[in-house]
C-alpha positions as CSV (number, residue, x, y, z in Angstrom):
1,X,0.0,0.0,0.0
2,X,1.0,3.3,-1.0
3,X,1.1,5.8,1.8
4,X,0.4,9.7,0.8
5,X,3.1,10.9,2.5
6,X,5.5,8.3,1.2
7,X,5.9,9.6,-2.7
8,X,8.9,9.9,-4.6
9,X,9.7,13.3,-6.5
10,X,9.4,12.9,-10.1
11,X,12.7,13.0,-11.8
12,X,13.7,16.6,-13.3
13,X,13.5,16.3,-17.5
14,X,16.6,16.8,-18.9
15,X,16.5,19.8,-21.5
16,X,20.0,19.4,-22.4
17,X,22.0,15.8,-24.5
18,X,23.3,13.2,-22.4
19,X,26.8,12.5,-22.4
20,X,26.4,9.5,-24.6
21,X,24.1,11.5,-27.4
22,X,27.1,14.2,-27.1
23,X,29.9,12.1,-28.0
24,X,27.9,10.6,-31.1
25,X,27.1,14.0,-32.9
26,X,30.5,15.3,-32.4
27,X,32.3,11.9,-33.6
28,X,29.4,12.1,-36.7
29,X,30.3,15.8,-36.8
30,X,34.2,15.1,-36.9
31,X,33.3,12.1,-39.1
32,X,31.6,14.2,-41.8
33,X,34.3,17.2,-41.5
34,X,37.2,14.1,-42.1
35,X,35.5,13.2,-45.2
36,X,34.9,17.5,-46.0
37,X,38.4,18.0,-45.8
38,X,39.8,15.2,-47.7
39,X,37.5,16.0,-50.7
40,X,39.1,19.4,-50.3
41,X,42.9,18.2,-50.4
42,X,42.0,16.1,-53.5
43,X,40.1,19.5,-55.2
44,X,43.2,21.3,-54.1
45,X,46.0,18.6,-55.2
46,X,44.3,18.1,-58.7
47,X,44.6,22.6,-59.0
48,X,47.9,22.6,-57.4
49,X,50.5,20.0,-56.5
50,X,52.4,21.4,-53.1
51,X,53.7,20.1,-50.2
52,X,52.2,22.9,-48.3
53,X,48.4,22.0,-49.8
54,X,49.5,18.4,-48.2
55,X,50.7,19.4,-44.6
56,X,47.7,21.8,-44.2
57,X,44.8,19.4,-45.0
58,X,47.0,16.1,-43.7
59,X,47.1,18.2,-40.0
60,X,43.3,19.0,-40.4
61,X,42.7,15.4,-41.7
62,X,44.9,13.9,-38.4
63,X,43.0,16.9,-35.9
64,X,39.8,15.0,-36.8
65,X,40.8,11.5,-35.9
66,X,42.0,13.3,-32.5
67,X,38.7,14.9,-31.8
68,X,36.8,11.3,-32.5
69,X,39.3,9.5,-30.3
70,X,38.7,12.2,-27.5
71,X,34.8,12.3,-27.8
72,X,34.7,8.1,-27.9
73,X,37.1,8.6,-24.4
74,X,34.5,11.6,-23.1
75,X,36.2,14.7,-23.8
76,X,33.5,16.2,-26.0
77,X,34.0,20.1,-24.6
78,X,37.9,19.6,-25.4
79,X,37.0,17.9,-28.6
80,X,34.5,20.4,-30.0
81,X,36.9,23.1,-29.0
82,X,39.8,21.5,-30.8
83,X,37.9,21.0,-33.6
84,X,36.5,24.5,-34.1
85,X,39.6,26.3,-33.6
86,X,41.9,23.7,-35.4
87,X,39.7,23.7,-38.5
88,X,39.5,27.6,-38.4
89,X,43.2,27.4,-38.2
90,X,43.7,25.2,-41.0
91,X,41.3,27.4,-43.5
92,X,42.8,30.4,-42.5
93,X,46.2,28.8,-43.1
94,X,45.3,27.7,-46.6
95,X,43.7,31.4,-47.3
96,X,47.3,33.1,-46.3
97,X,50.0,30.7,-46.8
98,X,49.1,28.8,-50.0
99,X,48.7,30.5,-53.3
């Protein structure tokens, strides 16, 4: 028998993603910029053969393999930072340094 003064509070809704739902967008999200970014190097190798066009897209190419292995180990915040400021790094690097 249930006694009224015996309920349990209801448990508060979540408005935000759970940990687990977080770490599968951003390793879709890292997934999807991987393949962006290597249809890019191929685009730029077939304008322009350089070592540069290489090194820029390879690092943005290798920064997205980090952000999926830190967002499978948890570190989504660390992740999506990484991957915002790495990938605005590596545009802006192919905008200035490459001709």
């Amino acid at each position: 028998m249930d006694m009224p003064g015996n309920e349990e509070p209801l448990p508060e809704s979540r408005v935000g993603l759970t940990p687990r739902q977080a770490r599968r967008i951003r390793i879709v999200l890292a997934s999807v910029l991987m393949v962006a970014m290597a249809a890019v190097l191929v685009v730029r190798l077939a304008s322009r053969t350089s070592v540069l066009v290489v090194g820029v897209y390879g690092a943005a190419l290798v920064l997205c393999g980090v952000v999926i292995e830190l967002s499978r180990h948890g570190r989504t915040r660390l992740g999506t930072w990484l991957l915002g400021l790495g990938l605005a790094a590596a545009l802006a690097a192919d905008w200035l340094l490459l001709p």
